[in-house]
DRENTORKOL-3810 file (N, C-alpha, C; in nm, 4 decimals):
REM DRENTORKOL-3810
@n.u->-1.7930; n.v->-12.5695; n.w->18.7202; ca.u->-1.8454; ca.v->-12.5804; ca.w->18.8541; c.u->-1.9631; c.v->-12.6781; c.w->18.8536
@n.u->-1.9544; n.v->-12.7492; n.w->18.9684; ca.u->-2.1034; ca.v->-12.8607; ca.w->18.9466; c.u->-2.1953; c.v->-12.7752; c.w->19.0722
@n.u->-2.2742; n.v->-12.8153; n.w->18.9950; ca.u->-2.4204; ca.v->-12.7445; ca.w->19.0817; c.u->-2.4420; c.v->-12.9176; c.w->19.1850
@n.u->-2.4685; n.v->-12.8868; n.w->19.2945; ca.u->-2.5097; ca.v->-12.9537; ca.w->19.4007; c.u->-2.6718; c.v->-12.9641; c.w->19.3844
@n.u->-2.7344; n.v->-13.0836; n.w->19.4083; ca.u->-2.8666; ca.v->-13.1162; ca.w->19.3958; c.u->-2.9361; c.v->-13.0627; c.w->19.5208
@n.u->-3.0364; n.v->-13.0152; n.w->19.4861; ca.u->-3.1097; ca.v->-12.9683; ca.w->19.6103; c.u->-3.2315; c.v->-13.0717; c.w->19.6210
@n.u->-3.2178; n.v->-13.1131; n.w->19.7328; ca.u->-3.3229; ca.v->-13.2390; ca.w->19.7940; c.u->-3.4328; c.v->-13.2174; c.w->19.7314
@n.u->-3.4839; n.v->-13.2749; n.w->19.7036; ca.u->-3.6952; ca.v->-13.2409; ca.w->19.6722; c.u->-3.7564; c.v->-13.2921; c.w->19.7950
@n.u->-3.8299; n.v->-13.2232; n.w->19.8147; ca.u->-3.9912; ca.v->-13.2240; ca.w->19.9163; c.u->-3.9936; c.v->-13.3802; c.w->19.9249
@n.u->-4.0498; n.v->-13.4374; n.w->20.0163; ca.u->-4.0983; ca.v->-13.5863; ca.w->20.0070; c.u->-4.2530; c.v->-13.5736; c.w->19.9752
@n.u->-4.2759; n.v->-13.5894; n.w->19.8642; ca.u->-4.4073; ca.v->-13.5892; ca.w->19.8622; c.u->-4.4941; c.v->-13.6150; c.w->20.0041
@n.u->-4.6384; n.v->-13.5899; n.w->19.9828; ca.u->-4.6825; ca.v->-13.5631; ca.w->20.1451; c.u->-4.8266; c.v->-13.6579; c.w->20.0975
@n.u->-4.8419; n.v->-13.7442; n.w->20.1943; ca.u->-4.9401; ca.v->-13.8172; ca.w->20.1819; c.u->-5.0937; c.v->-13.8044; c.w->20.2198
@n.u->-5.1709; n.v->-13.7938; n.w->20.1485; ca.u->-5.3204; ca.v->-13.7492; ca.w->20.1972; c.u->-5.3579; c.v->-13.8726; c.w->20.2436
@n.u->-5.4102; n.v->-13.8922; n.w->20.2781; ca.u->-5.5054; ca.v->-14.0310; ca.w->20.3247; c.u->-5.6683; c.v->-14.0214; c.w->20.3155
@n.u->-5.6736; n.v->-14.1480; n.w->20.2090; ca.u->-5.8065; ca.v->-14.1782; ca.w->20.1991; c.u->-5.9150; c.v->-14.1478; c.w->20.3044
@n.u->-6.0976; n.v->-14.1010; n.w->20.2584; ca.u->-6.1598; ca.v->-14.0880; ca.w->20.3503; c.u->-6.2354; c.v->-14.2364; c.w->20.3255
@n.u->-6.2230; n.v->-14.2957; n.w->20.4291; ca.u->-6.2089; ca.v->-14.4245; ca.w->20.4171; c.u->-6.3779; c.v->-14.4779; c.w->20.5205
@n.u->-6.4144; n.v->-14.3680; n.w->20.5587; ca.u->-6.5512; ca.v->-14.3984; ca.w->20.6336; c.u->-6.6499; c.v->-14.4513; c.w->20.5818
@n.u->-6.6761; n.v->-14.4192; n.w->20.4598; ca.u->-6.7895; ca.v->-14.5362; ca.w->20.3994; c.u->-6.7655; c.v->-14.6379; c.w->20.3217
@n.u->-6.6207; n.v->-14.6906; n.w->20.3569; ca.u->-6.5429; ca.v->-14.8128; ca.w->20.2735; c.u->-6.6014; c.v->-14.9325; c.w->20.3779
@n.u->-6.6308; n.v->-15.0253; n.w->20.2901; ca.u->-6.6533; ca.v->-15.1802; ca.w->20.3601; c.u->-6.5700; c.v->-15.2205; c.w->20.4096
@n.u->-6.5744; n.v->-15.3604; n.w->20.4428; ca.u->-6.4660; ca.v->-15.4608; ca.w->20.4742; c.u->-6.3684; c.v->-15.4565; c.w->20.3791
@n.u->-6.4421; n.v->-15.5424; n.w->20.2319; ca.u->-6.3586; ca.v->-15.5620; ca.w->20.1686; c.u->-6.2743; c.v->-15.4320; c.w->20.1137
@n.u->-6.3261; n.v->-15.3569; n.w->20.0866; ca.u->-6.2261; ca.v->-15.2106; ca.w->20.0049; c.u->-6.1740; c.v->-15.1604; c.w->20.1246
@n.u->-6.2008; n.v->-15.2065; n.w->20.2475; ca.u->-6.0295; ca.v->-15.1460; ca.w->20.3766; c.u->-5.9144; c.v->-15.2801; c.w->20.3183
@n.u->-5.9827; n.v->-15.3667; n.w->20.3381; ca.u->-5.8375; ca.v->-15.4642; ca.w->20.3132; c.u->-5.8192; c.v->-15.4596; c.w->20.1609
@n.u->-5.8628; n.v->-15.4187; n.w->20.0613; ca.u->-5.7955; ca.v->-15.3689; ca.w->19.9173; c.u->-5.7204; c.v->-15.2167; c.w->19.9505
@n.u->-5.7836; n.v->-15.1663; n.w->20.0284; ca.u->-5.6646; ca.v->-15.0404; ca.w->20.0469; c.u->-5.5540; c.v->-15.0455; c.w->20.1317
@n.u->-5.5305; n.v->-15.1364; n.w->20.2114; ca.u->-5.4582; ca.v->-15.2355; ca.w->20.2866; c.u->-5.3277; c.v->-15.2749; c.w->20.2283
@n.u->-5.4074; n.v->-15.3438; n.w->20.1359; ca.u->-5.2901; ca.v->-15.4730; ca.w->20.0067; c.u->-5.2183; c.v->-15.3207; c.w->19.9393
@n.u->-5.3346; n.v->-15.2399; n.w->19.9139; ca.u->-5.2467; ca.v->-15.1375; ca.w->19.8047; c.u->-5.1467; c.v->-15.0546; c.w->19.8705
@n.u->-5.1813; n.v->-15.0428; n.w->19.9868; ca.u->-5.0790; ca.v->-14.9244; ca.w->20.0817; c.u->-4.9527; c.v->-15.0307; c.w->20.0466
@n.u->-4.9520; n.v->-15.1910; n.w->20.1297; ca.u->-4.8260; ca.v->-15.2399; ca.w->20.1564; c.u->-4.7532; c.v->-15.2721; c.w->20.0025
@n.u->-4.8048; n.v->-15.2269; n.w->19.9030; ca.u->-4.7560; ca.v->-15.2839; ca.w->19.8062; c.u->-4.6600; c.v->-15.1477; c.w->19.7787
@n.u->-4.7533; n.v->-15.0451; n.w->19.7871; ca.u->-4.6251; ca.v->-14.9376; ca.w->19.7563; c.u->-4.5751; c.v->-14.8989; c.w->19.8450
@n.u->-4.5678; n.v->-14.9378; n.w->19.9841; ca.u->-4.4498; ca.v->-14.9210; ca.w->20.0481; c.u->-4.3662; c.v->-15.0632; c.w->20.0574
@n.u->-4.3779; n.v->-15.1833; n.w->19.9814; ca.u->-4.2290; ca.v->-15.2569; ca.w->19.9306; c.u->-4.1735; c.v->-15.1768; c.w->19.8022
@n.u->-4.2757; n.v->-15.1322; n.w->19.6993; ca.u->-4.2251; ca.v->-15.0889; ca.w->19.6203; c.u->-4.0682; c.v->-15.0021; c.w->19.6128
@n.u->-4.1322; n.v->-14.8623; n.w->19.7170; ca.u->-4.0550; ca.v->-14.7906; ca.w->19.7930; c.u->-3.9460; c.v->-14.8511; c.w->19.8967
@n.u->-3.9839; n.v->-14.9271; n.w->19.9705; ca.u->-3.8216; ca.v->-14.9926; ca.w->20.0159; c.u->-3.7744; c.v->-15.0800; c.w->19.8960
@n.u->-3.8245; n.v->-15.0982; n.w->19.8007; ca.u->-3.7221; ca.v->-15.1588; ca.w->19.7039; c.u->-3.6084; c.v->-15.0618; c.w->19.6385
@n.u->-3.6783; n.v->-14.9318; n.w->19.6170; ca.u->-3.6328; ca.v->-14.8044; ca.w->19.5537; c.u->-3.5227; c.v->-14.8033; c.w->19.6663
@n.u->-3.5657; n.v->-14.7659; n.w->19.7832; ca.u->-3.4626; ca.v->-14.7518; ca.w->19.8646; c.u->-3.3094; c.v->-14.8786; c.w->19.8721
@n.u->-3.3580; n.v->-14.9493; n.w->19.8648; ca.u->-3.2242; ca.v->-15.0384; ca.w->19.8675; c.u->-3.1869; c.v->-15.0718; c.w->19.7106
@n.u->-3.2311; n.v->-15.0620; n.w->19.6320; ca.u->-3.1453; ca.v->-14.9877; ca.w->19.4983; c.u->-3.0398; c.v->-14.8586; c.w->19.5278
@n.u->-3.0985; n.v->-14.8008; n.w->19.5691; ca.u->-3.0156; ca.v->-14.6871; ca.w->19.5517; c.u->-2.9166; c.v->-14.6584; c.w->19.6869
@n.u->-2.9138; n.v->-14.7520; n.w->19.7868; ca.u->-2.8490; ca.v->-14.7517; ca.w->19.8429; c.u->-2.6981; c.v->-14.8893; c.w->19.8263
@n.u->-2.7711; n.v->-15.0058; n.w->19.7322; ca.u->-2.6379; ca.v->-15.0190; ca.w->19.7207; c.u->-2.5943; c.v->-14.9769; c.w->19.5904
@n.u->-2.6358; n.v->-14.9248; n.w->19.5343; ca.u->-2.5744; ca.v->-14.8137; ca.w->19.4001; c.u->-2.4618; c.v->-14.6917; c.w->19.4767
@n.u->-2.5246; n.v->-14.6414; n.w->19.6174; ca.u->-2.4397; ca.v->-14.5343; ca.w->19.6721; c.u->-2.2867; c.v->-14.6468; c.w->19.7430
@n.u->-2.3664; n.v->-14.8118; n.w->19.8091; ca.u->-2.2153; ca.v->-14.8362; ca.w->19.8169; c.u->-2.0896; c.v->-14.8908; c.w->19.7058
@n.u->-2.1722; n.v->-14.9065; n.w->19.5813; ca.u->-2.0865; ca.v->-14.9794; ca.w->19.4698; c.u->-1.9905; c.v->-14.7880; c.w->19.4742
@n.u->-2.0815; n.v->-14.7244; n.w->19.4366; ca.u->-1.9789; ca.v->-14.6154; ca.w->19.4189; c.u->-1.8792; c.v->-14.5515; c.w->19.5248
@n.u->-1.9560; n.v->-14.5945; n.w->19.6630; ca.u->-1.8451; ca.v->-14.5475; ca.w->19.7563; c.u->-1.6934; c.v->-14.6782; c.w->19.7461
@n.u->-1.7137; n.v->-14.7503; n.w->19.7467; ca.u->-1.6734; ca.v->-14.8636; ca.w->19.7152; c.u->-1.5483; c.v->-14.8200; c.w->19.5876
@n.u->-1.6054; n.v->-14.8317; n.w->19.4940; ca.u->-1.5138; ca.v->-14.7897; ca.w->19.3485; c.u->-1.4472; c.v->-14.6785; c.w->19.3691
@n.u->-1.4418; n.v->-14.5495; n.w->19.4453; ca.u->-1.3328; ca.v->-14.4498; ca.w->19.4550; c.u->-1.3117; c.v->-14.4352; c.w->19.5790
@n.u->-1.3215; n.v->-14.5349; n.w->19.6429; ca.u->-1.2572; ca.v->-14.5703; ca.w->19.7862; c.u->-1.0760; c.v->-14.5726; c.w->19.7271
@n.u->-1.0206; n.v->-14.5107; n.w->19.8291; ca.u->-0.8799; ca.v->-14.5060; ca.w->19.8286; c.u->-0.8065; c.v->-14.5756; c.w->19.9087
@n.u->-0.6894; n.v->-14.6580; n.w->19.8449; ca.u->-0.6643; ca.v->-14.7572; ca.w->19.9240; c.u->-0.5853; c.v->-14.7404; c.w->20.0480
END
């Protein structure tokens, strides 16, 4: 029998207290946010065309 994966939590995001940040360390926390969210849409479109190579490969003709 295969055990079915049970989703995990999406991790939950705190957000910086960002009130006594300058100029410059808002736009370094700025650069850092958008960097890991390409990171994360990169993850995401990995694994989405990984889900179509495989839908793809036991596609029935």
């Amino acid at each position: 029998m295969i055990e079915e994966e049970t989703p995990k939590p999406a991790p939950r995001f705190v957000p910086a207290s960002i009130d006594s940040w300058g100029v410059a360390e808002l736009h370094g926390y700025i650069a850092a946010l958008r960097a890991e969210i390409s990171r994360a849409e990169a993850a995401i479109a990995t694994r989405e065309a990984h889900r179509g190579a495989a839908d793809a490969f036991f596609r029935r003709p």
